[in-house]
C-alpha positions in Angstrom: 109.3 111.9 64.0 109.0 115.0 66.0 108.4 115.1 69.7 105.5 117.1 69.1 103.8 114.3 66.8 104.7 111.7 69.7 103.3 113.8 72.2 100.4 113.8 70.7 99.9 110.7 69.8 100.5 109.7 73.5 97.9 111.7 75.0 95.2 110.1 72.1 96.6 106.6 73.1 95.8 107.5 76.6 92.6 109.0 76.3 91.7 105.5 74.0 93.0 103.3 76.4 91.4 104.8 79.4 87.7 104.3 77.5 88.6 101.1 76.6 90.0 99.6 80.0 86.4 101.1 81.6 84.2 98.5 79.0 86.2 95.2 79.6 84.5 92.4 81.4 87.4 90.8 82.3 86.4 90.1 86.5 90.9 90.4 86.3 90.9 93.7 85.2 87.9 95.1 87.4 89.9 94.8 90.4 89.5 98.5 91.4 90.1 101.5 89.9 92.2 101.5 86.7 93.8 104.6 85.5 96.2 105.4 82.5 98.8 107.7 84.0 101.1 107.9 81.6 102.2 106.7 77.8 105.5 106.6 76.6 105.6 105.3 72.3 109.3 105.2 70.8 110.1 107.1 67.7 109.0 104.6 65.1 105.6 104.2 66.8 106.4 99.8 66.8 106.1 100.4 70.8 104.5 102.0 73.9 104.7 101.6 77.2 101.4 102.6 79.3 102.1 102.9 82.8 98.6 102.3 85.0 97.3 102.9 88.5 95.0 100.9 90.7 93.5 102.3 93.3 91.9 99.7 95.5 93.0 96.4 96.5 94.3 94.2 93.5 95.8 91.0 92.5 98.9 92.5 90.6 99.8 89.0 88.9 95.9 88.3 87.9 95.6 91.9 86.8 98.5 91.6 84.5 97.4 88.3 83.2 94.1 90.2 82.2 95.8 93.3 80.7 98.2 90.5 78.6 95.0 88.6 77.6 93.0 91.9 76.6 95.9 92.8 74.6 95.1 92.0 71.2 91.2 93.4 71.8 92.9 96.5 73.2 95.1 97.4 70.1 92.3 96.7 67.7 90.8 99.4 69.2 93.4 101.5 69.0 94.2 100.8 65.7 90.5 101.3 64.9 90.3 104.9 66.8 93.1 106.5 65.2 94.6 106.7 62.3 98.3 106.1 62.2 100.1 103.1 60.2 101.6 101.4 62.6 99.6 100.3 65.5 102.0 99.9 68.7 102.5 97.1 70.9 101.3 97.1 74.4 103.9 97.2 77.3 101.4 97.5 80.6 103.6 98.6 83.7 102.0 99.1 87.2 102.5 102.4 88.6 103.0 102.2 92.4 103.1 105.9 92.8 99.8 107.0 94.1 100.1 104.2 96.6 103.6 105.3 97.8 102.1 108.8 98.3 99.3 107.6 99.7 101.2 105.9 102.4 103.4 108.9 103.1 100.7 111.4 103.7 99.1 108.6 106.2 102.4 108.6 107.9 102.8 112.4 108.3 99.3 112.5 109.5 100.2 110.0 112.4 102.9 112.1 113.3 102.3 113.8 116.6 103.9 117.5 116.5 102.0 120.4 116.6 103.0 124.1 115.3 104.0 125.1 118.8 106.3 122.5 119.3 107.6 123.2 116.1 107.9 126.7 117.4 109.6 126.0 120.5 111.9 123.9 119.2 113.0 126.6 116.6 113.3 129.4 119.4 115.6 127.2 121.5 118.3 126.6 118.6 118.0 130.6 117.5 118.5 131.4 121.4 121.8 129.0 121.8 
């Protein structure tokens, strides 16, 4: 299949999944803010991988017990919004990288140096 097709198909699993993670009741899966940030479905469409974000405070174990148990209502719908023969199993994967950013940018902002230190320092190596 070409990439192109795949692509595609990715970015309408995505789009599916996002709406349908929104309108589950699941008190597991409510644990924050959910977000599909990426899909990855193999070449013969029998898999796909969606990677998710929470933002929030979450119980990783109970949110995946959630995600495992919404599985079969999840590809219904997915096999119900579009139209391709093979409907692909779920593989949810927790994406830690908003969190890991998140962290970083709190660290450089508790750094203390300002520009002119920054300056000064600069100067001093140029001068010796």
């Amino acid at each position: 299949m070409s990439s192109n097709k795949i692509q595609r198909i990715n970015g309408d699993i995505s789009r599916v999944l996002s709406d349908r993670l929104r309108n589950i009741k699941d008190p597991r899966i409510q644990q924050g803010m959910l977000s599909v940030v990426a899909v990855d479905t193999t070449s013969d469409l029998r898999y796909c991988k969606v990677h998710l974000s929470v933002l929030g405070d979450c119980d990783e174990k109970r949110l995946m017990k959630g995600l495992q148990s919404a599985t079969g209502f999840l590809r219904r719908e997915l096999g119900n919004a579009l139209n391709i023969r093979h409907t692909p199993e779920l593989i949810f994967k927790l994406d830690k990288s908003m969190e890991h950013g998140a962290h970083v940018s709190k660290i450089l902002q508790g750094l203390d140096v300002t520009a002119e230190e920054t300056d000064h320092e600069q100067h001093q190596e140029i001068d010796e």
